[in-house]
N, C-alpha and C positions, 0 to 999 in steps of 0.2 A: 682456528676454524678453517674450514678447506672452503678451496674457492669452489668446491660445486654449493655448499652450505652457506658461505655467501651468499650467493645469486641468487637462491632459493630466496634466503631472508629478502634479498632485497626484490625480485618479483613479485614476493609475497608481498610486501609492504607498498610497493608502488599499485598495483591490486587492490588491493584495501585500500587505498586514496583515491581510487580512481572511483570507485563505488561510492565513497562516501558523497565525492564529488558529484559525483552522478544524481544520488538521494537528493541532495543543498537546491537540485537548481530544480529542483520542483516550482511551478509558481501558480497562480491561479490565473493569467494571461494563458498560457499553457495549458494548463486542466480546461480553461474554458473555450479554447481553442479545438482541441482537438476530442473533447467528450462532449457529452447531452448532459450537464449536471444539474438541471431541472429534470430532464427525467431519471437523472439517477438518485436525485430527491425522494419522487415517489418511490421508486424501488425503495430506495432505504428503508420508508418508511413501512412500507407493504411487506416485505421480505428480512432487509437483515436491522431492524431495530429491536427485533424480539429478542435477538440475543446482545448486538452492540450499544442501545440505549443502556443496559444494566451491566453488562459485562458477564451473564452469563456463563459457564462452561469456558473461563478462562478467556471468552475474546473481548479483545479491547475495544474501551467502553470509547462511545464517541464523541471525538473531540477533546480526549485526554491526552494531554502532550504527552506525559509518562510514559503512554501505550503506546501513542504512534511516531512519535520521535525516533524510535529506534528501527522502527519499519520503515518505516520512508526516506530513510537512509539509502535504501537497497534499491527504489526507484518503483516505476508505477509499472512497470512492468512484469517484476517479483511481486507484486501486491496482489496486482489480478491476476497471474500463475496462480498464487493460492488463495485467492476467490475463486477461480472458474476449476480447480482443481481437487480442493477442501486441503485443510491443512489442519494439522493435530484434532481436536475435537469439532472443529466448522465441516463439516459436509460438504463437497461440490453445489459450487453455486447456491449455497446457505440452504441446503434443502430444497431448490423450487428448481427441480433439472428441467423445467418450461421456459427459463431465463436462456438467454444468447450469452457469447461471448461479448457482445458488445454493450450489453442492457447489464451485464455484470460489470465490465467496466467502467461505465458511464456511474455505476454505485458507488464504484471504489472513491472513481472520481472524484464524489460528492462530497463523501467522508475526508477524503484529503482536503479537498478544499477547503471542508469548512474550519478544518483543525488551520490551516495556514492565516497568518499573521501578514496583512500589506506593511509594506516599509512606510513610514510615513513620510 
């Protein structure tokens, strides 16, 4: 293997740990810190349960670790990229382009939070 294929492998790899690392340190001190996740409550409920309560059209159903384990890996930042931007079959801002940037994350928020698990 040449050392530029190396380096590659191994930026790659350090990369990918750093993300994953980034996703782990989600925590709900955090989420509650720096979102409204009461009112990302309502939103959820008002806007994106129509599709995330059921799992509709492929998006993940809420509070399914299955689903969102592998998202929030990537961090809350990638989450609401593709909330406030739509991603595969979800629309920009779940359909409701009256939502903010911020009233979209404060949803994400909510959704995270609730799937997370306190250490005991």
């Amino acid at each position: 293997m040449s050392r530029f294929a190396k380096g590659c492998a191994i930026g790659f790899a350090f990369f990918s740990m750093s993300q994953a690392a980034h996703g782990a340190d989600i925590s709900k001190a955090d989420l509650r810190a720096k979102y409204n996740v009461v009112k990302g409550k309502e939103i959820y409920e008002r806007v994106c349960s129509t599709c995330h309560s059921s799992g509709v059209m492929d998006a993940p159903k809420f509070c399914d670790l299955s689903d969102w384990k592998p998202r929030m890996v990537h961090g809350m930042e990638h989450l609401i990229n593709h909330a406030v931007g739509g991603f595969n079959n979800m629309p920009a801002k779940g359909g409701m382009e009256s939502l903010t940037v911020g009233e979209s994350s404060d949803a994400v928020a909510y959704m995270v939070d609730q799937c997370l698990v306190e250490p005991k």
